[in-house]
C-alpha positions in Angstrom: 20.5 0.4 15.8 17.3 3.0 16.0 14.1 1.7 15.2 10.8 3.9 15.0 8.1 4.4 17.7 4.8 3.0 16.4 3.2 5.1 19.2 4.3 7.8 17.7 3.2 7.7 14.4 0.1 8.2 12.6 -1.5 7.4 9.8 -0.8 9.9 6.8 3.0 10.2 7.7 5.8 10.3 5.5 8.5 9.1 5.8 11.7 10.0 4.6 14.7 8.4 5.2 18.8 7.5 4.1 18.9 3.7 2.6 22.6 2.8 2.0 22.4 1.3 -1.2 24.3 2.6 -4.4 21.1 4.0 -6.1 19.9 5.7 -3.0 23.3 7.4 -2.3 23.2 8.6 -5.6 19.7 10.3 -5.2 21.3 12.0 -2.1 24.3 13.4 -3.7 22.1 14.5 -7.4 19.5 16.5 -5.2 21.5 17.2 -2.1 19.4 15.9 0.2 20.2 13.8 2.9 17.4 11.8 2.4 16.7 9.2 -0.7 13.7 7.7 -0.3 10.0 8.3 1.1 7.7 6.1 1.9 3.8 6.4 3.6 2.8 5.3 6.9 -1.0 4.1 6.5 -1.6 2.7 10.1 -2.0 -0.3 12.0 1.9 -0.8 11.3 2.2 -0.6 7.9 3.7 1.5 5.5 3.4 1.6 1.9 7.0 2.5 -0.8 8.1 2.0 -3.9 11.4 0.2 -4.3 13.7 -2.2 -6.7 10.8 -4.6 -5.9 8.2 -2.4 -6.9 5.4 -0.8 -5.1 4.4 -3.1 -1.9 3.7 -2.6 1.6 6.2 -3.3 5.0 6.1 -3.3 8.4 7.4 -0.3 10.3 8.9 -2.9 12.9 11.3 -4.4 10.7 12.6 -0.8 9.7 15.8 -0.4 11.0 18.2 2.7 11.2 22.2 2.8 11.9 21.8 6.7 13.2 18.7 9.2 13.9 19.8 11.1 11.4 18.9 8.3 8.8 15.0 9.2 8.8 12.4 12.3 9.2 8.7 11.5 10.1 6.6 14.4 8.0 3.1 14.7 9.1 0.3 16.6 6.8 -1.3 19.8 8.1 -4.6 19.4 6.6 -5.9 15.3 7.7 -8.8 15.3 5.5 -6.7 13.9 2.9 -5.3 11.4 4.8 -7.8 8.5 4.3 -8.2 9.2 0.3 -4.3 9.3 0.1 -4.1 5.9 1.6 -6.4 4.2 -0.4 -4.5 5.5 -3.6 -1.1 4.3 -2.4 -3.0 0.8 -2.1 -4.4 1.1 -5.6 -0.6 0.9 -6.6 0.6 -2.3 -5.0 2.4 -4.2 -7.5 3.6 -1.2 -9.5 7.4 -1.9 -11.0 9.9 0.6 -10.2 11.4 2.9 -12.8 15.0 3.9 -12.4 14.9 6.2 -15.5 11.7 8.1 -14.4 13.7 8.7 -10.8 16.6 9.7 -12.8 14.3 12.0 -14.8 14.0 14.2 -11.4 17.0 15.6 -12.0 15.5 17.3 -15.0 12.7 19.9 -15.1 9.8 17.5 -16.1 6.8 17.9 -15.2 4.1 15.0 -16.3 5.0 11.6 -16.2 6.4 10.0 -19.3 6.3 6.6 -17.9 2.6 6.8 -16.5 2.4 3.1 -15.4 5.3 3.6 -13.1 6.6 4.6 -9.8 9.4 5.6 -7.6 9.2 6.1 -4.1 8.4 10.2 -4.0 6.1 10.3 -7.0 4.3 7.1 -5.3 3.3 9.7 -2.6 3.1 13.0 -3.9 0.8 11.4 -6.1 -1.1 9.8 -3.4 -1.7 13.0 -1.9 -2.3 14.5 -4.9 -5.3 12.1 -6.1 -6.6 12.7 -2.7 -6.6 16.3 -3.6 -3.6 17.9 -1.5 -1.0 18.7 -4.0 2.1 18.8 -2.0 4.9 19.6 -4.6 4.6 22.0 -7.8 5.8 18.4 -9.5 3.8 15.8 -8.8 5.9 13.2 -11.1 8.7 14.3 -11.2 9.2 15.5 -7.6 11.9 13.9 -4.8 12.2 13.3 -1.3 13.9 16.6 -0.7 10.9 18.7 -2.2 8.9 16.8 0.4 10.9 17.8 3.4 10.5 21.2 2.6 6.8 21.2 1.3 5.1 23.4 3.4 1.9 20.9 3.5 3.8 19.3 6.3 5.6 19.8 9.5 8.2 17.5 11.2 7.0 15.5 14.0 10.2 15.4 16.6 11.3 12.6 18.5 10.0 9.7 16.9 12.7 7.4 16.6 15.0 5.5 19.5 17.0 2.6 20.5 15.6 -0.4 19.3 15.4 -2.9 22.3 17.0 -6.7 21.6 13.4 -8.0 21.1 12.6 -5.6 18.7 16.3 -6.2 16.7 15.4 -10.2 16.9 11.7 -9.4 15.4 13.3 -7.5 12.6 15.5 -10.3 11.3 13.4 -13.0 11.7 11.2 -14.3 8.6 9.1 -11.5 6.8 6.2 -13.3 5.2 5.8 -9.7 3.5 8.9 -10.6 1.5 7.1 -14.3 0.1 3.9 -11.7 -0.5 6.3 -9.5 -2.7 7.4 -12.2 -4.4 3.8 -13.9 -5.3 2.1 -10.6 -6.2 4.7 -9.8 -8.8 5.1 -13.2 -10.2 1.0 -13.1 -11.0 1.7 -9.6 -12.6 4.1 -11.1 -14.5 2.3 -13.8 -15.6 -0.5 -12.0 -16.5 1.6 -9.8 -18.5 2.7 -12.4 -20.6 0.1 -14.0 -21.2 -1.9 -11.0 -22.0 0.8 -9.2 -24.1 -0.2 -5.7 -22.0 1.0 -4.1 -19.4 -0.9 -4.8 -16.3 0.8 -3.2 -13.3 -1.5 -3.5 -10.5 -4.3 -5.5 -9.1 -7.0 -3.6 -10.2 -5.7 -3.4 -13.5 -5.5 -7.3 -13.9 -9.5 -7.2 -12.4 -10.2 -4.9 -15.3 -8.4 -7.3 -17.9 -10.3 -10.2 -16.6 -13.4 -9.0 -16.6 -13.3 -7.5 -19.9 -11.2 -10.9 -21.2 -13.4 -14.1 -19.4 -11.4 -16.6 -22.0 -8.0 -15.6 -19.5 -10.1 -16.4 -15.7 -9.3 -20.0 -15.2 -5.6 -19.3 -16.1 -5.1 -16.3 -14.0 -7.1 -17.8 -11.4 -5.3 -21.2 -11.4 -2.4 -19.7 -11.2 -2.8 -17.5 -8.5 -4.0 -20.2 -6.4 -1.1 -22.2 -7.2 1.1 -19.1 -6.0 -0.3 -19.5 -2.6 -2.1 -15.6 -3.4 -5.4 -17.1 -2.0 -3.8 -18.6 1.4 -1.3 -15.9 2.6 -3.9 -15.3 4.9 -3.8 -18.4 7.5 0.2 -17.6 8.3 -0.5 -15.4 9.8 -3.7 -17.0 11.7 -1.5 -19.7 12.5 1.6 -17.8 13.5 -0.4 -15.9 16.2 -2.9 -17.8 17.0 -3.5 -15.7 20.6 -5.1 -12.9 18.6 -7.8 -15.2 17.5 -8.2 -17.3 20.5 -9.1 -16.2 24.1 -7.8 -19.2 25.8 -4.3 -18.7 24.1 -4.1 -15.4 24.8 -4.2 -15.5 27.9 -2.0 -18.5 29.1 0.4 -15.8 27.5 3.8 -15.3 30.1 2.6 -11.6 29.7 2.0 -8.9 32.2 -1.4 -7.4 32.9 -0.3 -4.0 31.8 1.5 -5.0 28.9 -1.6 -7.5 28.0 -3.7 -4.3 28.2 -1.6 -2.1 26.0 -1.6 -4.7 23.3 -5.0 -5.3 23.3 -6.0 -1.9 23.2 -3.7 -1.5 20.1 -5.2 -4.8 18.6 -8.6 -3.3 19.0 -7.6 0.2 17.2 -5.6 -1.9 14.4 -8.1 -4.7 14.1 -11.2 -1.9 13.7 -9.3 -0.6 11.0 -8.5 -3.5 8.9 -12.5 -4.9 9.3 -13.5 -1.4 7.6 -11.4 -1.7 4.8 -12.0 -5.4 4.4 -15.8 -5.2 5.0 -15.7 -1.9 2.2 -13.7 -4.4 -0.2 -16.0 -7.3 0.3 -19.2 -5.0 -0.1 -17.7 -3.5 -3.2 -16.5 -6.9 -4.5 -20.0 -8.0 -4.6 -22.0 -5.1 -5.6 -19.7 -4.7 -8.5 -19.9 -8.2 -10.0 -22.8 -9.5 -9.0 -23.7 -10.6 -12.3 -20.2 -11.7 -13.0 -19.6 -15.4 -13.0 -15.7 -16.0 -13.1 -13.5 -18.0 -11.0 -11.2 -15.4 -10.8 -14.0 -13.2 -9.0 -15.2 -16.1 -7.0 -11.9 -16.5 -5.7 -11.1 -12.8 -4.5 -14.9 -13.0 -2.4 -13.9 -16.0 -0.8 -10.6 -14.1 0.2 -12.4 -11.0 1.6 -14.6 -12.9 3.2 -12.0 -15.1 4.8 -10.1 -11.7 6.1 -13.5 -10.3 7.4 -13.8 -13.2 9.3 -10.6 -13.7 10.6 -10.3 -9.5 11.8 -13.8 -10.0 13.5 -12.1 -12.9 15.7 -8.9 -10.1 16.4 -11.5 -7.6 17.1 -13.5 -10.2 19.4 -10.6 -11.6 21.4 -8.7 -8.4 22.2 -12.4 -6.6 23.1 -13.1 -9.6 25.4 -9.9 -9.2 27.7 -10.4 -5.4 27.9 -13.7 -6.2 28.9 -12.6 -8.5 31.7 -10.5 -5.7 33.1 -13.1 -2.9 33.2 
């Protein structure tokens, strides 16, 4: 099996690759491509694609590939777009997939008829394009092949190898990403049904709450039951050595490899604090004067992540420090 180089990638990739199920095989052989689905890399080890399951994000380290042929790592030529185009793609989490509007490829369509849905290349050509790169002459309608030969990109070589035993065990082992899959769309779901509209995303259901305060202890309730609120401390327990200095280093680790993994906590955890820090800001600029649970609820959660990335960022800063 091949696995992807983290390393290697940065953020603003796409990447295009050959999933074996039905569906996919089918885009191949309709658009004769040998790829069938696209997805975009937005750092830190994450990337962000629209599947069966909707729009939610993955880790690259769990992405496994039977031959290097299977995937194609597209990088944009212009990176001013880059940080706009991810923030987009994370406005969409919790999208449903369409299969007729993927299907609708085929024909020559060019705005969306389905506008509160996605499929994996419309997801992020239209990422791009909100960011201001249009990178296909159909921005709905257009599929992973049109990507591949956009000319707003050039293939970056060499990205993919043999994936170590370690790095096979990692990528079978539990995903809590697949129990956040499952919560975010159940409290979609529920808050489609019990607000007879259809509410796709998370910013959308913010919207309906605000605008509808006789639905926030039931949406909020129920999120909280889901475990929405908590998702947070499994992965603070899990790996407890990111957030403690004693535990990470009674680690059974090398001093170079300790060093490169810092180093790369640092870069990841300096990332996630600015876009947790700009969500809590915004949180509480923005309702300031709004007294709901639901609201309360979400501040809370920033402010538990802020906290939590700080301790990453502190740890990992403190054993490079001990080194220098």
């Amino acid at each position: 099996m091949y696995i992807l180089e983290m390393s290697l990638l940065q953020k603003g990739d796409v990447i295009l690759t050959a999933e074996r199920a039905w569906l996919s095989k089918g885009v191949r052989i309709s658009t004769w491509s040998k790829f069938s689905h696209a997805t975009l890399y937005v750092g830190s080890g994450s990337y962000i694609h629209s599947d069966s399951k909707g729009v939610h994000a993955d880790n690259i380290q769990r992405l496994l590939f039977k031959s290097k042929n299977h995937v194609a790592v597209l990088r944009p030529n212009k990176p001013k777009y880059i940080d706009a185009t991810c923030v987009f793609a994370r406005t969409q989490i919790g999208k449903q997939y369409s299969v007729k509007e993927a299907i609708r490829t085929k024909k020559n369509l060019f705005l969306a008829k389905e506008q509160n849905r996605q499929f994996c290349s419309r997801l992020v050509a239209q990422s791009y394009a909100d960011a201001g790169l249009n990178i296909s002459r159909k921005i709905d309608y257009c599929t992973p092949k049109d990507i591949y030969k956009s000319s707003e990109f050039h293939e970056i070589k060499n990205c993919i190898r043999k994936a170590k035993e370690e790095e096979l065990d990692f990528a079978h082992r539990y995903n809590p990403l697949e129990a956040q899959k499952q919560i975010t769309n159940s409290i979609l779901r529920y808050a489609r049904e019990i607000a007879g509209c259809d509410i796709q995303t998370f910013e959308q259901l913010t919207d309906l709450v605000v605008s509808t305060p006789s639905i926030d202890a039931q949406i909020a309730d129920f999120m909280t039951n889901s475990g929405y609120f908590d998702m947070w401390r499994y992965e603070y327990q899990k790996n407890r050595w990111r957030y403690d200095y004693e535990t990470l280093i009674s680690l059974n680790v090398d001093e170079a490899t300790m060093i490169e993994t810092c180093q790369r906590e640092v870069e990841n955890a300096s990332e996630r604090l600015k876009l947790y820090s700009f969500s809590l800001v915004q949180h509480k600029m923005s309702f300031r004067n709004v007294n709901l649970k639901y609201i309360q609820k979400h501040t809370e959660l920033y402010e538990n992540l802020v906290q939590m990335t700080e301790k990453n960022l502190h740890v990992c800063s403190q054993y490079l420090s001990s080194k220098t």
